[in-house]
C-alpha positions as CSV (number, residue, x, y, z in Angstrom):
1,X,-67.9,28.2,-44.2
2,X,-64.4,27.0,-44.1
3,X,-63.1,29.1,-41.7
4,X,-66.1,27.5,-39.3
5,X,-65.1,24.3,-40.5
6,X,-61.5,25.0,-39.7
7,X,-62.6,26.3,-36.0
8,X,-64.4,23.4,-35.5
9,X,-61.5,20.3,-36.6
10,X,-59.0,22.7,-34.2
11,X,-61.5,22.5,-31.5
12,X,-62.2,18.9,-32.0
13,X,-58.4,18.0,-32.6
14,X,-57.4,20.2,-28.9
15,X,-60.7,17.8,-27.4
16,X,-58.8,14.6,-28.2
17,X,-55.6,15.8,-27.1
18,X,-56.8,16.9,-23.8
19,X,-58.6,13.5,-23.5
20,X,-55.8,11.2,-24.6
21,X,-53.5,13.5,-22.3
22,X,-55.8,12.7,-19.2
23,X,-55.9,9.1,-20.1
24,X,-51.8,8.9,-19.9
25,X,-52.0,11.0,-16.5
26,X,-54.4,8.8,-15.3
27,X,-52.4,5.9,-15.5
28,X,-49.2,7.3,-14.2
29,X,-50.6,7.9,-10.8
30,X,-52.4,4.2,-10.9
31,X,-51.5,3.2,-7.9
32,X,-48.8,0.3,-8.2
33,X,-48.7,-3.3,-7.1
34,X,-46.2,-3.5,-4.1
35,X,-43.5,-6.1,-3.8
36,X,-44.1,-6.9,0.0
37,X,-47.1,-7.5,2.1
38,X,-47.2,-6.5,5.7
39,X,-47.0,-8.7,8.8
40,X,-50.5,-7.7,10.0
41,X,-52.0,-9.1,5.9
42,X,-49.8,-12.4,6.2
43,X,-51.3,-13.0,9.9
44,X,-54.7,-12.9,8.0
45,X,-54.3,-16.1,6.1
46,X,-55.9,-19.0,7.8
47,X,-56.1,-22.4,6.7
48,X,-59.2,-23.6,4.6
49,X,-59.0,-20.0,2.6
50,X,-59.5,-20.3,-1.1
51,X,-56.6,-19.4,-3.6
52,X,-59.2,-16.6,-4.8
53,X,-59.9,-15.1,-0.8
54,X,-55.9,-15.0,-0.4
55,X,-55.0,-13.0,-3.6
56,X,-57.9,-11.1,-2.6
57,X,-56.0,-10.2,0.9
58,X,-52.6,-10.1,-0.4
59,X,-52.6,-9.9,-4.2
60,X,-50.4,-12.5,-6.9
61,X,-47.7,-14.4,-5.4
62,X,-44.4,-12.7,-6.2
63,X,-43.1,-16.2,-8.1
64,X,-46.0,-17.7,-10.3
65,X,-44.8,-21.2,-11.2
66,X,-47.0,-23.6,-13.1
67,X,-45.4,-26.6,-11.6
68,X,-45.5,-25.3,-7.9
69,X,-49.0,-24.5,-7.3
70,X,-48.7,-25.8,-4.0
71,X,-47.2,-23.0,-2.2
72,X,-47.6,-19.3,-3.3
73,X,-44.2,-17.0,-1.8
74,X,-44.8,-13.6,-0.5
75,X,-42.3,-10.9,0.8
76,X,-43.3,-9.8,4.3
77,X,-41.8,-6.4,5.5
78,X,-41.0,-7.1,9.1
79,X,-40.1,-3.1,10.1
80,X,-41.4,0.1,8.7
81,X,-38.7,1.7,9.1
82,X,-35.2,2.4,7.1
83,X,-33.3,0.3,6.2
84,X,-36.6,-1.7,5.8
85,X,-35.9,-5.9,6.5
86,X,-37.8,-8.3,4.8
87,X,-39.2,-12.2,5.3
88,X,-40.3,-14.5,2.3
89,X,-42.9,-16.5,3.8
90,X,-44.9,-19.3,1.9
91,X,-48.8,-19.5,1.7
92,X,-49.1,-23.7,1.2
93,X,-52.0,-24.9,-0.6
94,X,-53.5,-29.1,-0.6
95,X,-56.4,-29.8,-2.4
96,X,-56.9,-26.4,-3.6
97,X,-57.1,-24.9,0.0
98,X,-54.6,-23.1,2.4
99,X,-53.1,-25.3,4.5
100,X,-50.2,-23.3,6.1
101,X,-48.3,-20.5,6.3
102,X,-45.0,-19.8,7.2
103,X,-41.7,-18.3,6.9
104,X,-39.6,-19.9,4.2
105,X,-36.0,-18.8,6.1
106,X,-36.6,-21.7,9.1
């Protein structure tokens, strides 16, 4: 009776190891959030889009500021190819709506 008892905790303890182990693996290959957007995502924003619609396209700004809801900044990768180059844009909001986008190096 022990020894079943015994077989059964060691069974039940390998179970949860095996589970929690998964778990861990599972969220190492999560897939990450980038820190740039391509050209072809930021040509997608038009004006009138909802805060909501654009971090749908894009994701969360790079910079979240409470006192500068107004414009949301993005990193834009401009090549693909290494040495990769890179344009912070701004996604401009007015009365909770986009009303522009464009590149914040003019």
């Amino acid at each position: 009776m022990i020894q079943r008892l015994r077989a059964v905790s060691r069974a039940a303890l390998v179970a949860s190891v095996l589970i929690s182990g998964s778990a861990v693996l599972v969220g190492c290959v999560s897939p990450v959030p980038q820190d740039f957007i391509s050209t072809a995502s930021i040509q997608q924003v038009r004006p009138g889009m909802s805060p909501r619609e654009v971090k749908r396209l894009l994701g969360a700004p790079l910079v979240s500021d409470k006192k500068q809801d107004d414009r949301w900044d993005y990193m834009v990768a401009t090549t693909t190819t290494r040495p990769m180059a890179f344009t912070p844009y701004g996604v401009y909001f007015e009365g909770g709506r986009v009303a522009k986008v464009e590149p914040l190096n003019k």
